[in-house]
N, C-alpha and C positions, 0 to 999 in steps of 0.2 A: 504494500500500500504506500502511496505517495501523497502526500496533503492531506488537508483534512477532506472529512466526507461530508456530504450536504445530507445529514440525520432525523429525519421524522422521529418524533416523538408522541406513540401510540396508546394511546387509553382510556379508562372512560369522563366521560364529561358526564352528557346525561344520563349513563347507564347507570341504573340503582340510587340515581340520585333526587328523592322525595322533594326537594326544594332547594330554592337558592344557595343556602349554604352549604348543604351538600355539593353541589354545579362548581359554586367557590374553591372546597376546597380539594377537589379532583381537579379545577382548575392547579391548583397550585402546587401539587403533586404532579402536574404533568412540565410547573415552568421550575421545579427543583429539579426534577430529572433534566432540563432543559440546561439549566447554568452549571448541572454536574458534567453534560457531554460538553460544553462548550469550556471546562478548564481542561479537558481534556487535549482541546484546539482543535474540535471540529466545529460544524455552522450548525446549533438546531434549531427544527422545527417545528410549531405545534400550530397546526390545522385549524383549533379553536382559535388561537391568536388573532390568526389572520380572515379568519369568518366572522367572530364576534362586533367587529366595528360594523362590517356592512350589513350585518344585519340590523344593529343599532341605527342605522341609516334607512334602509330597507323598510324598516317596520319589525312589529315580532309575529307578525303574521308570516313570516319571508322566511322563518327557520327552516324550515323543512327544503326550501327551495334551494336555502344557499348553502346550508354548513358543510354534507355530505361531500357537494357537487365542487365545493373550494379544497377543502379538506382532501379529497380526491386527485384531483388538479394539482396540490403541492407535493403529492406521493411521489406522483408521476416522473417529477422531477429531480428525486431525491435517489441517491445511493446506497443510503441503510435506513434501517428502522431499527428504533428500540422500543419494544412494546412494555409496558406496567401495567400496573391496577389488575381488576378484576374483568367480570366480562362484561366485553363492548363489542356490541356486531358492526360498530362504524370504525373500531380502532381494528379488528379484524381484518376488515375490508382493505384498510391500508395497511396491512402485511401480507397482505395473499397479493395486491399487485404491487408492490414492492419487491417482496420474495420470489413472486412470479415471475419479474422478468430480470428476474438474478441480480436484485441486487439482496444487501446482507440483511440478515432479520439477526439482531439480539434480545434475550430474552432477560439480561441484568446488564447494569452497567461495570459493572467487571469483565464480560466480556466484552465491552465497548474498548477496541486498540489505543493507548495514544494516536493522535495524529503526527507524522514526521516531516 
């Protein structure tokens, strides 16, 4: 491996999660694992991050329209994933096409490489 990897960061948001702060803090369990890959010196990435403004924009009627479809969209373009939490049929999804077209699935971040 050479540089760092462009790293999705896989798990759940709204799976199992009754209300806001539950959403919160699966939120932040996914931007911990986020600044843990990234001292690592790779680039990560989390799906919510980057859905949650537009949909704030969008409306909240617009969830179902945009999270997935964004969420998806930044897999495609990433190199690995490292999946957490529990079960999510949308953090799933973004390791089956991920893994799919070969790039790396990690399942801790212990086996997350430095980057070099």
């Amino acid at each position: 491996m050479s540089g760092p990897l462009w790293i999705m960061i896989a798990g759940p948001y709204t799976a199992g999660a009754a209300d806001d702060a539950a959403r919160a803090a699966n939120l932040a369990a996914l931007n911990r694992a986020a600044a843990a890959v990234l001292a690592k010196g790779h680039v990560p990435l989390v799906g919510v991050n980057l859905a949650l403004p537009v949909i704030a924009a969008a409306g909240p009627d617009s969830f179902g329209r945009i999270m997935m479809p964004l969420s998806l969209a930044l897999a495609a373009r990433c190199d690995a994933v490292l999946r957490i939490g529990g079960a999510s049929e949308g953090a799933d999804r973004e390791v089956a096409l991920i893994g799919g077209r070969g790039g790396q699935v990690f399942h801790s971040l212990d086996a997350v490489p430095p980057a070099r």
